[in-house]
VOPATOR-11854 format. One record per atom (N, C-alpha, C): residue in one letter; x, y, z. Coordinates in steps of 0.001 Angstrom, whole numbers, padded with zeros to 6 digits, always signed. Last residue first. Layout:
aXYZ/...
This chain:
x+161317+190205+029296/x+160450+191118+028433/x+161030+191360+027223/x+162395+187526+030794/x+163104+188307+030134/x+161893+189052+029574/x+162734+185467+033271/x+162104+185913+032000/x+162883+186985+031635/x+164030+185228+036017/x+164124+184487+034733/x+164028+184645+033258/x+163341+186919+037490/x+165058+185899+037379/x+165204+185168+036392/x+160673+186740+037645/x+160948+187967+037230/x+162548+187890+036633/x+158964+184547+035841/x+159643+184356+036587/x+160255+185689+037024/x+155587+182902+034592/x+156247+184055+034681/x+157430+184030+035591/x+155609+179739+033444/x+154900+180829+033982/x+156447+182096+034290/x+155293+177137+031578/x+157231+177725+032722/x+155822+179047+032476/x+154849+174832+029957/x+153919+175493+031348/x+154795+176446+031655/x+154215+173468+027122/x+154675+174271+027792/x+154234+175015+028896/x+152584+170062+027020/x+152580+171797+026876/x+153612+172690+027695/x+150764+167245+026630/x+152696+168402+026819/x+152050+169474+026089/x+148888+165102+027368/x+148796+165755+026679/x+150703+166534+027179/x+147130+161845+027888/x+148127+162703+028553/x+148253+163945+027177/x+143331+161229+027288/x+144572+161253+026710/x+146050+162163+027589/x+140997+162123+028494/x+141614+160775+028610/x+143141+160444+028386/x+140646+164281+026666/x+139888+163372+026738/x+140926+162073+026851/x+143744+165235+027840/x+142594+165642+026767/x+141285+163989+026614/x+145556+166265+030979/x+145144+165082+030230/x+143405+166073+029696/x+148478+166948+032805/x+147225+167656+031970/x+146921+166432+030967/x+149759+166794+035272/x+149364+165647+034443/x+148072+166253+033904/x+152201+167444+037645/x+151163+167983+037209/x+150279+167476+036152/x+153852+167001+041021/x+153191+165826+039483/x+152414+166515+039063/x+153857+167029+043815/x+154685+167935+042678/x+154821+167274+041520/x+153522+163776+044712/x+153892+164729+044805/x+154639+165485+043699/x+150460+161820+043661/x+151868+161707+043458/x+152565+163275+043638/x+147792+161930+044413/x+149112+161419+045654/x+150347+161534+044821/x+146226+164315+043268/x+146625+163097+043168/x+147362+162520+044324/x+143297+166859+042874/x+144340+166178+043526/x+144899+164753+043672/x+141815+167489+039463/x+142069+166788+040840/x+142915+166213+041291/x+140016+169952+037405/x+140627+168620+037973/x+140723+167758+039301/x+138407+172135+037306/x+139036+171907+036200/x+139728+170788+036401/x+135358+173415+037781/x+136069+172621+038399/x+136733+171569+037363/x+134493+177185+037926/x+134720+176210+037192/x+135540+174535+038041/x+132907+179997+038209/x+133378+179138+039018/x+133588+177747+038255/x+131920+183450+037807/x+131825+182119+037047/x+133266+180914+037872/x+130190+185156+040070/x+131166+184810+039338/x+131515+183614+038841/x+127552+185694+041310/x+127817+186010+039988/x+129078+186011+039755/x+126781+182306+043090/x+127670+183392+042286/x+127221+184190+041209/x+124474+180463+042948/x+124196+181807+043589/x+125103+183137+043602/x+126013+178407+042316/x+125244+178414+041883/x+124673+179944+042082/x+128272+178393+044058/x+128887+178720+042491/x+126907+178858+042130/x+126989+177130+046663/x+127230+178246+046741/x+127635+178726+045136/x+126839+174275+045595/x+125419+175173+045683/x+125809+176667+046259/x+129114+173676+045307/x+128319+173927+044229/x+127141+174589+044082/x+129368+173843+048092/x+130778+174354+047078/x+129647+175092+045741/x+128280+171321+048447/x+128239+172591+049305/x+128821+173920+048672/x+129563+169119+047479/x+128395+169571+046768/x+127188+171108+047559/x+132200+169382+048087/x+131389+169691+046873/x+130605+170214+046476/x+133021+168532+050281/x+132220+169958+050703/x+131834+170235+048989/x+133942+165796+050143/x+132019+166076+051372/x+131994+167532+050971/x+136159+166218+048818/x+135139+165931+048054/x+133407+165813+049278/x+137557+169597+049786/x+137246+168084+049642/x+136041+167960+048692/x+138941+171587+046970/x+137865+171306+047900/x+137610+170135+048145/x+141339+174081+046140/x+140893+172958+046190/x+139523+172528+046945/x+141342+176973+043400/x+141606+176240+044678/x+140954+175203+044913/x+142568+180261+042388/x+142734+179236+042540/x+142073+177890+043524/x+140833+183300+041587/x+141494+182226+042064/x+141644+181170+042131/x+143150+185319+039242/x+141766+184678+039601/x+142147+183433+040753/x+144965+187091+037667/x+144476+187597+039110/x+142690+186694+039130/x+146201+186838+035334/x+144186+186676+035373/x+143669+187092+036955/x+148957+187154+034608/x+147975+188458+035096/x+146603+188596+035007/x+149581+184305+032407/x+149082+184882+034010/x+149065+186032+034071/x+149827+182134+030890/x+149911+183178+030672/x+150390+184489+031929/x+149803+179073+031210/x+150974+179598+031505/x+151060+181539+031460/x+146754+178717+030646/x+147867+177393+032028/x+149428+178608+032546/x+145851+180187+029081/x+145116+179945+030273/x+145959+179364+031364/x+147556+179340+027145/x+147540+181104+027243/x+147059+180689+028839/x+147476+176841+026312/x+148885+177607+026755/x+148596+178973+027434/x+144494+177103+025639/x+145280+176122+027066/x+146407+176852+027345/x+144721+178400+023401/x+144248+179113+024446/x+144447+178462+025494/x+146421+176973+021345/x+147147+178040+022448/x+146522+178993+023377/x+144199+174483+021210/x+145924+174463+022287/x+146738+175911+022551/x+142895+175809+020174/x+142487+175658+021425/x+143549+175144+022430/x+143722+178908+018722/x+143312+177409+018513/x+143156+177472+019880/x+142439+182345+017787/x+143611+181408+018637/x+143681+179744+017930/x+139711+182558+018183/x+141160+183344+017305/x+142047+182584+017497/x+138275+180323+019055/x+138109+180694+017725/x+139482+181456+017088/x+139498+181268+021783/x+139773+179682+021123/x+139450+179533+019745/x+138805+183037+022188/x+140044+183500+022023/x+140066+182256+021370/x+135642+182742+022378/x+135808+183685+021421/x+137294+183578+021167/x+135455+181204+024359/x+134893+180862+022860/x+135965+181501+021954/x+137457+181403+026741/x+136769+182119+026052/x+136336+181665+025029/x+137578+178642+029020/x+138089+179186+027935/x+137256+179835+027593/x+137881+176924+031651/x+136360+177346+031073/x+137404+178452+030202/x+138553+173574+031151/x+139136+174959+031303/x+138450+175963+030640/x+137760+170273+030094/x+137296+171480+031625/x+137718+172971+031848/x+140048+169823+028080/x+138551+170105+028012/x+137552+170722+028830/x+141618+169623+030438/x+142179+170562+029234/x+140680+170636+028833/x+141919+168865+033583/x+141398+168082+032096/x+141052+169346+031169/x+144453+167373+035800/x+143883+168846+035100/x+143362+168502+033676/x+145711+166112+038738/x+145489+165949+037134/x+144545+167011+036867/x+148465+166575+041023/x+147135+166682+039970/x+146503+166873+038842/x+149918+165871+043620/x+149744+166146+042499/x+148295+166430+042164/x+151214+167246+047357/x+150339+166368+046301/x+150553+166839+044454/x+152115+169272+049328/x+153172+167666+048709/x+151744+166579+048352/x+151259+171148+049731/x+150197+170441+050183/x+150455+168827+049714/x+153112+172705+048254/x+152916+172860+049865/x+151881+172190+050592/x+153303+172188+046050/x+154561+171688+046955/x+154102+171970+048568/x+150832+172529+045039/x+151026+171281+045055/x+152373+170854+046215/x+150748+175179+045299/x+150159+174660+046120/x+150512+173174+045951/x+152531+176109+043199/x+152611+176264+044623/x+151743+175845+045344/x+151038+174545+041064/x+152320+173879+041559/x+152781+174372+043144/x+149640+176653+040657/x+149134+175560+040926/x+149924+174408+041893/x+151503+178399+038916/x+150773+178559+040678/x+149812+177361+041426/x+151952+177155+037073/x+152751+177454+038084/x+152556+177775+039377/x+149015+177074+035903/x+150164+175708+036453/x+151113+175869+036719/x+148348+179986+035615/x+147595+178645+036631/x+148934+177698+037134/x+150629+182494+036357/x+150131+181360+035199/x+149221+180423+035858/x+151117+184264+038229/x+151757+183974+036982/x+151650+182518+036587/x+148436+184697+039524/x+149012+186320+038817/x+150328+185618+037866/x+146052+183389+040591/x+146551+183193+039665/x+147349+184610+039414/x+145716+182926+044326/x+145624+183856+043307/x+146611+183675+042029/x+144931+179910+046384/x+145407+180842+045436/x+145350+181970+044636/x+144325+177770+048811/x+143292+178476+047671/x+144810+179303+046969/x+142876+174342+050583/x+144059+175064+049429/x+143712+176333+048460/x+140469+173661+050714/x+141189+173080+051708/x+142655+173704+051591/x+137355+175625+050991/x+138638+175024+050706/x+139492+174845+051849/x+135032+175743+053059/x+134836+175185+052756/x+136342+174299+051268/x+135119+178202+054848/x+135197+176789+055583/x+134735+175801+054331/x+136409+180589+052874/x+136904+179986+054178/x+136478+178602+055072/x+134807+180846+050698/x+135534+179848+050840/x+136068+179397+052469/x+133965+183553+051098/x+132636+182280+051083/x+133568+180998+051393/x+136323+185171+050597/x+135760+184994+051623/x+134877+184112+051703/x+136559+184386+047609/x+137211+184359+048485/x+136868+183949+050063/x+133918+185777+046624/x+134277+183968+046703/x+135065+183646+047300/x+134552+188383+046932/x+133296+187643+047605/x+133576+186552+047730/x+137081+188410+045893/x+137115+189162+047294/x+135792+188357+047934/x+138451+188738+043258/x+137317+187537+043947/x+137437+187726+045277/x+139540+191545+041832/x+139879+190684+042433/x+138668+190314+043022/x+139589+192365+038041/x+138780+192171+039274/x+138999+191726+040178/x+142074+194201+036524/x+141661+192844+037069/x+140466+193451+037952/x+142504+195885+033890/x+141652+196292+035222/x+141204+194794+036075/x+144260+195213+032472/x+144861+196529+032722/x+143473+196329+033746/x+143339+192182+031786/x+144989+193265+031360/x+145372+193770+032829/x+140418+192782+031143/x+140558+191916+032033/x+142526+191938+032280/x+140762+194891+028797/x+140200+195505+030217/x+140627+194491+031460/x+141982+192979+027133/x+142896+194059+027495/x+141971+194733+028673/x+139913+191023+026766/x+140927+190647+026923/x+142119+191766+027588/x+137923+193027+025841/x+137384+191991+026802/x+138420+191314+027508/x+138581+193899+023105/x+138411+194936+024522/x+137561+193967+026094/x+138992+191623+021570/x+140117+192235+022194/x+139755+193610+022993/x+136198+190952+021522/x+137707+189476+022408/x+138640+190734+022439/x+135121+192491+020441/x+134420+192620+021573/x+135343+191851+022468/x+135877+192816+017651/x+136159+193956+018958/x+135992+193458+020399/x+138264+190180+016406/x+137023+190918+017215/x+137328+191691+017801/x+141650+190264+015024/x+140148+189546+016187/x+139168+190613+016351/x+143622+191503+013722/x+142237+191396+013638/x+140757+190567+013914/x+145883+191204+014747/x+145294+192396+014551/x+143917+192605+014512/x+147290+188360+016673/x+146965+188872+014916/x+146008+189972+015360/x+149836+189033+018709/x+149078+188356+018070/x+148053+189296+017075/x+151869+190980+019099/x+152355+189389+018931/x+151045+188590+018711/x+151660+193674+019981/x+151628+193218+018805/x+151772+191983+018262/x+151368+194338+022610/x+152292+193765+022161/x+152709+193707+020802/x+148773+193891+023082/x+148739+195379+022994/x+150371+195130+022791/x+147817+191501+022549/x+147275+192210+021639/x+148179+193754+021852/x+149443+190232+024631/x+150018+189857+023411/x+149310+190681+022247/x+147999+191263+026872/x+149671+191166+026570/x+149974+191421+025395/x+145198+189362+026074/x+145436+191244+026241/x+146561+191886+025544/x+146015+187162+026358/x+146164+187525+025533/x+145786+188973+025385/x+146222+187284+029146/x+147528+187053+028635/x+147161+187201+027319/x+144068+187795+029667/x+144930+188623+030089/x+146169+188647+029463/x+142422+185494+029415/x+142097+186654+028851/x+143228+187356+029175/x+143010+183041+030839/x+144050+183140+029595/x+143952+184509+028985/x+140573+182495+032971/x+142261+182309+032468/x+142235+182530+031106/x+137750+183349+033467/x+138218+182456+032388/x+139866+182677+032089/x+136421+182324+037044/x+136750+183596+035665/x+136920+182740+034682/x+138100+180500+039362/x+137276+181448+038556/x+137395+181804+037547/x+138570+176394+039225/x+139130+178123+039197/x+138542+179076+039037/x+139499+174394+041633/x+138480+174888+040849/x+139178+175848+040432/x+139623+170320+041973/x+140503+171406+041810/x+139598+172722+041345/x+139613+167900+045009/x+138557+168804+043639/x+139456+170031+043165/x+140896+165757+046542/x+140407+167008+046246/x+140521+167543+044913/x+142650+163296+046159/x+141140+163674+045897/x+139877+164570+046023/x+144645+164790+048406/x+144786+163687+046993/x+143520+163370+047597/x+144830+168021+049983/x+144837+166557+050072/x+144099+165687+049085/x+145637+171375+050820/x+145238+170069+049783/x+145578+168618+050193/x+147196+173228+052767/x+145901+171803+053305/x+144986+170647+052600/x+148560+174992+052062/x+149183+174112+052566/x+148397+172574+052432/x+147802+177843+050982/x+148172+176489+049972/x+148562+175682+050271/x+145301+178499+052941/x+146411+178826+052860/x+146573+177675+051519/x+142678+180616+054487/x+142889+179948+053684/x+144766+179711+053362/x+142151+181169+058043/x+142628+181664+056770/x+142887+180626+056009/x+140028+180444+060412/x+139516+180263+059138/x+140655+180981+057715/x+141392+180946+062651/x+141581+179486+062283/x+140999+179532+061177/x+140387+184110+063500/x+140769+183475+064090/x+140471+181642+063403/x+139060+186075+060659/x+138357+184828+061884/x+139376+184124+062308/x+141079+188321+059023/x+140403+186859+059126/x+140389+186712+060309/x+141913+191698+057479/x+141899+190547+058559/x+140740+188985+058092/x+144345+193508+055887/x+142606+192871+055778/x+142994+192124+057484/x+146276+195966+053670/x+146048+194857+055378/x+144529+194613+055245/x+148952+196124+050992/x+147278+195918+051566/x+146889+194921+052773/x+150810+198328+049942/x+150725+197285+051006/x+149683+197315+051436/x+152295+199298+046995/x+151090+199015+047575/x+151575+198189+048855/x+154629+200905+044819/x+154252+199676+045857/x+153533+199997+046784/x+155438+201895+042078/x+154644+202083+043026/x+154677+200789+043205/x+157709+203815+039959/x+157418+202441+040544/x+156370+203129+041748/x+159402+205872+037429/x+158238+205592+037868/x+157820+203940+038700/x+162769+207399+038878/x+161918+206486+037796/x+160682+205834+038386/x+162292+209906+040986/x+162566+209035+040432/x+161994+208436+039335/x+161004+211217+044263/x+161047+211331+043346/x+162443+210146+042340/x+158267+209917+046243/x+159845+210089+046151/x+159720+210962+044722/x+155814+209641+048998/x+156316+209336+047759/x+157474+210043+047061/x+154074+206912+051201/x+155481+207579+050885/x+155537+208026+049584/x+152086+205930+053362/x+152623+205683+052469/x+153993+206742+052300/x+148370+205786+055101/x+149619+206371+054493/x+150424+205770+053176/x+145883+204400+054421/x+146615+204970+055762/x+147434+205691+055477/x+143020+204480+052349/x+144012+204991+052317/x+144552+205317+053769/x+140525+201815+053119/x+140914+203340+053118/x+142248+203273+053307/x+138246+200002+051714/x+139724+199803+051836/x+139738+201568+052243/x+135290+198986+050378/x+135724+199800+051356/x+136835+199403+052313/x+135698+198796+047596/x+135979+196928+048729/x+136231+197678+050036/x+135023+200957+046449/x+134139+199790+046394/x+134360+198909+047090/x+137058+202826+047301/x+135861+202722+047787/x+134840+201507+047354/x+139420+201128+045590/x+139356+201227+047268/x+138076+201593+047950/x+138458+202420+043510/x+138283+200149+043555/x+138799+200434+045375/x+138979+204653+043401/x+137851+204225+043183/x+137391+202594+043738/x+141276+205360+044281/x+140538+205222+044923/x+139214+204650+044601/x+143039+204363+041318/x+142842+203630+042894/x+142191+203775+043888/x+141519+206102+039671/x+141579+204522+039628/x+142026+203891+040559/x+141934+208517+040946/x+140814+208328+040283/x+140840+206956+040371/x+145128+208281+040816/x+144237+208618+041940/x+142995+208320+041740/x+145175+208136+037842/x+145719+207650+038838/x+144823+207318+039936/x+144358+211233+037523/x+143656+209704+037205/x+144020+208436+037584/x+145937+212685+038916/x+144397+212720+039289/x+143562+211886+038771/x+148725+212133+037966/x+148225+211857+039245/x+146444+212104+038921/x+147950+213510+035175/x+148206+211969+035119/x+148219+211327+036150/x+147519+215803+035880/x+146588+215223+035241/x+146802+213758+035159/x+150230+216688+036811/x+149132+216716+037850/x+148088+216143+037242/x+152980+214886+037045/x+152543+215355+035863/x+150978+215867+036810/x+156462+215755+038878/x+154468+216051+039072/x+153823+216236+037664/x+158318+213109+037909/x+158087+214399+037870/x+156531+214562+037901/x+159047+210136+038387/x+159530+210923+037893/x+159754+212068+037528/x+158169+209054+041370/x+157966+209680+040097/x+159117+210402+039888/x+156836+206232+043286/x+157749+207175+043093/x+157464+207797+041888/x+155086+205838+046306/x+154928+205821+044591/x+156072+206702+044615/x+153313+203862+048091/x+154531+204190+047833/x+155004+204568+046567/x+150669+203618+050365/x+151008+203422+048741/x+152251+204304+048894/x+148636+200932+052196/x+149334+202361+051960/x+149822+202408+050982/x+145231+200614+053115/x+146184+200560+052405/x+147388+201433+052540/x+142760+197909+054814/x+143461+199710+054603/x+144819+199055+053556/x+140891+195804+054379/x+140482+196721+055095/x+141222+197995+054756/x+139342+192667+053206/x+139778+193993+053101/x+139725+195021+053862/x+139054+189708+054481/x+138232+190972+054285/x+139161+192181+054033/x+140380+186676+053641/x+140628+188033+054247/x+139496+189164+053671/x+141269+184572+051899/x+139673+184805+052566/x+139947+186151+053325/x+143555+184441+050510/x+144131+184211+051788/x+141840+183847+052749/x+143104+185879+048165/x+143268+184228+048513/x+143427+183586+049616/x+142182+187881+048910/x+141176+187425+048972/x+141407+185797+048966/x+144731+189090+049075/x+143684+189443+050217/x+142587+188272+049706/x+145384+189275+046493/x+146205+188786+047683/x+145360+188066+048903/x+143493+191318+045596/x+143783+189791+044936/x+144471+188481+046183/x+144847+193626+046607/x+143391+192999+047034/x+143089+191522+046633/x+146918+193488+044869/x+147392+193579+046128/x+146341+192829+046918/x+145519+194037+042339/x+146769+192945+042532/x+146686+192898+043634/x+144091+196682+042351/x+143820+195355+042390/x+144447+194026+042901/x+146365+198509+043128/x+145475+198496+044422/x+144397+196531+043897/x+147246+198507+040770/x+147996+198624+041652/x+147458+197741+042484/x+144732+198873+038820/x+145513+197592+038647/x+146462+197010+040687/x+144078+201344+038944/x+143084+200173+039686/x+143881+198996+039677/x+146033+202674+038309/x+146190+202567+039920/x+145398+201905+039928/x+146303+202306+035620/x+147421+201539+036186/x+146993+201553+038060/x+143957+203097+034504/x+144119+201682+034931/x+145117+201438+035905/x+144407+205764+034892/x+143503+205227+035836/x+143544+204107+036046/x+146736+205974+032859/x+146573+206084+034924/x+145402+205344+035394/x+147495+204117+030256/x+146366+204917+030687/x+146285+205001+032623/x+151186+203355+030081/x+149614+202887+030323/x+148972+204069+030495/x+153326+203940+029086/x+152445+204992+028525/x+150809+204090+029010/x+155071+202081+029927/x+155113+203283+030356/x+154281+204308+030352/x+153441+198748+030935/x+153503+199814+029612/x+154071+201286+030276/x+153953+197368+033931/x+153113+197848+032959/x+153584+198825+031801/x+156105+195732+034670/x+154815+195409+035087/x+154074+195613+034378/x+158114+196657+033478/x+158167+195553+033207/x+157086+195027+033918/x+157601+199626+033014/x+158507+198990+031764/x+158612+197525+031804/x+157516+200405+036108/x+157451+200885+034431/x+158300+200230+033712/x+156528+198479+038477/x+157496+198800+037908/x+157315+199200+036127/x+155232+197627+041578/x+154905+197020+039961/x+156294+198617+039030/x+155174+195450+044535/x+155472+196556+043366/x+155528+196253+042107/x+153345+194558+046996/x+153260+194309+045877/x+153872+195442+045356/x+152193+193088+050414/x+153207+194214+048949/x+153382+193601+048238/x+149958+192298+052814/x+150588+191603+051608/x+151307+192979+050823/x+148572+190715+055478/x+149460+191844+054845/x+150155+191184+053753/x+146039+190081+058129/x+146719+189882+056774/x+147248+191010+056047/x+145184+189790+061140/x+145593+190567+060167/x+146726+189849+059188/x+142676+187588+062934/x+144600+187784+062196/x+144273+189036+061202/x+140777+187920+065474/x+141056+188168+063896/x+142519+187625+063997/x+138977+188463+068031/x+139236+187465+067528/x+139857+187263+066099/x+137417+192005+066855/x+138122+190607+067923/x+138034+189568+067371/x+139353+193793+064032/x+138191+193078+065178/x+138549+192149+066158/x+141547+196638+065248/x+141208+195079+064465/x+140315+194580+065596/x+142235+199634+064528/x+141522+198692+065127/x+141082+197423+064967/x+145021+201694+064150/x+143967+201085+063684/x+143507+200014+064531/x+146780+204508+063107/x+146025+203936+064403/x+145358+203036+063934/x+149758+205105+061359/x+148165+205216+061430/x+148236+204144+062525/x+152352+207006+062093/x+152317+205978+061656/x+150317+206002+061935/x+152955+210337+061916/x+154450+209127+061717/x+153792+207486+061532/x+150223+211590+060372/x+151249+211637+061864/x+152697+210440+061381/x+148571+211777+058237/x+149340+212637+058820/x+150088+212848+060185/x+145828+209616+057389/x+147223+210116+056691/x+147912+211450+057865/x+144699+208473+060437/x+145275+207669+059358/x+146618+209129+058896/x+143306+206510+063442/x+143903+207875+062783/x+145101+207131+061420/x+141630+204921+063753/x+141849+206048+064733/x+142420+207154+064224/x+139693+203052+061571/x+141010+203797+061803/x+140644+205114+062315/x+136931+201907+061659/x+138293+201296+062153/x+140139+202118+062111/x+135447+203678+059635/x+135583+203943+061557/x+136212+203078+062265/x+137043+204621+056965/x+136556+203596+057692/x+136576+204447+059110/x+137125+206184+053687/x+136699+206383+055357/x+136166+205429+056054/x+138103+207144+050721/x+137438+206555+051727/x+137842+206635+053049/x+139592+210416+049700/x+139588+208869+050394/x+138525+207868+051004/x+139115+212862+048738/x+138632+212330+048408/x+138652+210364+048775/x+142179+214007+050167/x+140887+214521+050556/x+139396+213841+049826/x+144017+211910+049728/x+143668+212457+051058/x+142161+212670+051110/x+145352+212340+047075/x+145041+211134+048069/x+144594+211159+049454/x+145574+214381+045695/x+145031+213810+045071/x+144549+212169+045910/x+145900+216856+047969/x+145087+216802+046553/x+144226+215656+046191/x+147746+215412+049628/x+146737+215866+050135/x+145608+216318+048952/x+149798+215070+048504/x+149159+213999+048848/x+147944+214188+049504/x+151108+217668+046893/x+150567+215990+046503/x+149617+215201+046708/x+151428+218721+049668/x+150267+219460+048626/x+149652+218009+048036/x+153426+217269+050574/x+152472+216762+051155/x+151440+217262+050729/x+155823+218045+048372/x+155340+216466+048611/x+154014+216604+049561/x+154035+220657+046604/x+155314+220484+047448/x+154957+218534+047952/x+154323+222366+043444/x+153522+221631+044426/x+154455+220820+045327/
C-alpha cells in the first residue's frame, strides 16, 4: 500500500465534511474560510510511544486520545472547533491497527464536527502530532492572563481519575478495586472528553481558563504567573471520586487530583458579579462543575488549606525535562 493508498483508505474517504473548507486533503495546502469577525486558534500536540501512551495501547483509544488532547486546547482558549491535520509516523502498515485508529479519531472529529485538512505520514518509530484550528469572536478568547485576587476558582469533572487509570494499568496501585473505579478511571486515561460546551459558555463570563493535562496545581500555577496572583484551594471542595477516596485515602486522592494530570479538564476563574451567572449556567450543565477556591493577592502563592487548616503535599506535576517514566 503506497503513502497516499494510506491516506485515502483510512483518512479521507470516511471524513467529516465542513462547508468551511474550499478545499482540503490533496493539493500542497487546504483552503479555508473563517467567519467574520474571528481569531483563529491553533494548537500541536505530539504524543509519543512509550512516553505518552503504552506501545500496545488499544488504536482506537489512542486516536480519540490524539485528536482529544488537542480539542482540549481548543476549548480552554473558548474556541469552536473547526479542522485538523495529523502527522503520524510508523513503524510499518499494520492495516487493522490503522482502521481503528482511524475509527477513534474520526469518530470524536465527527462529533465536535472538526474535518480532516491534511497532514503527513512517514515511516519510523511510532509518534503522531495533531494540529487543531478553531476560531473565536473577535475580544472574547479566554486566556490565563486576566485572574484577579477574589476570583472564584472552578474545575470540571473529577481530577485525579486518570491518574489513577496510570497507576492501575502500571501496576502501582492495588489490583483489587472495583470494577466499576477501575473501568471509570482507565476510560477517563485513554478516552478524555474535552469541555468544548463549557468552554465556549465561558467566554464572557471567566476571567482565566485552562486545560488540566499536567496536574491541577501546576497548571493552576500557570495561570497564577500570568495573572501574578495567588490562591487558596480547599482540599474538602475537590469534587473527588467516592469511589478512588475509598481505595485510596483521601490524601492520595488530593495528590492524585492536584498533581496527577491527563484529566484534560478545565480549569478556571470567575469574578465574583459573574458567580452567580456562572452558577446558573453549571446548573443546566451536563457537566459536573465544581468551585474549589480563590484568588489571593499574594503572587505565585498556592495555599491548600483542610478545614481551615494549611495542609503540604506534594504538587511537582508532570515535566517532560524532568520526569522520568
Amino acid at each position: 500500500m503506497s503513502e497516499f493508498d494510506l491516506i485515502y483508505r483510512y483518512f479521507v474517504k470516511d471524513a467529516n465534511q465542513r462547508k468551511d473548507v474550499v478545499l482540503g486533503i490533496g493539493d500542497d495546502c487546504a483552503l479555508l474560510t473563517m467567519p467574520p469577525q474571528s481569531l483563529l486558534a491553533v494548537s500541536t500536540d505530539t504524543l509519543v510511544s512509550g512516553v505518552h501512551f503504552f506501545p500496545d495501547v488499544d488504536p482506537y483509544s489512542l486516536g480519540h486520545k490524539a485528536l482529544a488532547v488537542n480539542i482540549s486546547d481548543l476549548a480552554a482558549m473558548g474556541a469552536d472547533p473547526a479542522w485538523v491535520s495529523l502527522a503520524i509516523t510508523l513503524p510499518e502498515v499494520d492495516q487493522a491497527w490503522l482502521a481503528d485508529f482511524a475509527k477513534g479519531f474520526l469518530s470524536l472529529a465527527q462529533y465536535f464536527n472538526v474535518q480532516l485538512i491534511g497532514g503527513d505520514t512517514t515511516k519510523g518509530p511510532l509518534s503522531i502530532t495533531v494540529t487543531v484550528h478553531g476560531h473565536i469572536p473577535v475580544g472574547q478568547a479566554l486566556t490565563r492572563t486576566q485572574g484577579k485576587a477574589g476570583d472564584w476558582v472552578y474545575v470540571t469533572g473529577t481530577p485525579g481519575e486518570a491518574a489513577f487509570g496510570l497507576k492501575l494499568l502500571q501496576g502501582e496501585a492495588d489490583a483489587n478495586v472495583a470494577d466499576s473505579l477501575r473501568q471509570q478511571c482507565i476510560s477517563r486515561l485513554l478516552q478524555p472528553t474535552p469541555r468544548v460546551a463549557i468552554g465556549t459558555a465561558l467566554r464572557s463570563l471567566a476571567t482565566a481558563c485552562i486545560d488540566v493535562s499536567d496536574g491541577l496545581a501546576q497548571d493552576l500555577g500557570h495561570i497564577l504567573q500570568g495573572s501574578q496572583c495567588g490562591a487558596d484551594i480547599y482540599l474538602d471542595k475537590l469534587p473527588l471520586n467516592p469511589e478512588l477516596v475509598e481505595a485510596t485515602s483521601f490524601e492520595q486522592a488530593c495528590q492524585l487530583a492536584l498533581a496527577g494530570g491527563d484529566d484534560y479538564e478545565l480549569l478556571f476563574t470567575v469574578a465574583e458579579e459573574n458567580k452567580s451567572q456562572l452558577e446558573k449556567l453549571v446548573s443546566t450543565s451536563a457537566t459536573p462543575v465544581t468551585c474549589i477556591g480563590r484568588l489571593t493577592s499574594a503572587k505565585n502563592s498556592l495555599t491548600l488549606l483542610r478545614d481551615g487548616e494549611v495542609c503540604e503535599l506534594n504538587l511537582a506535576g508532570w515535566d517532560h525535562f524532568a520526569n522520568e517514566k
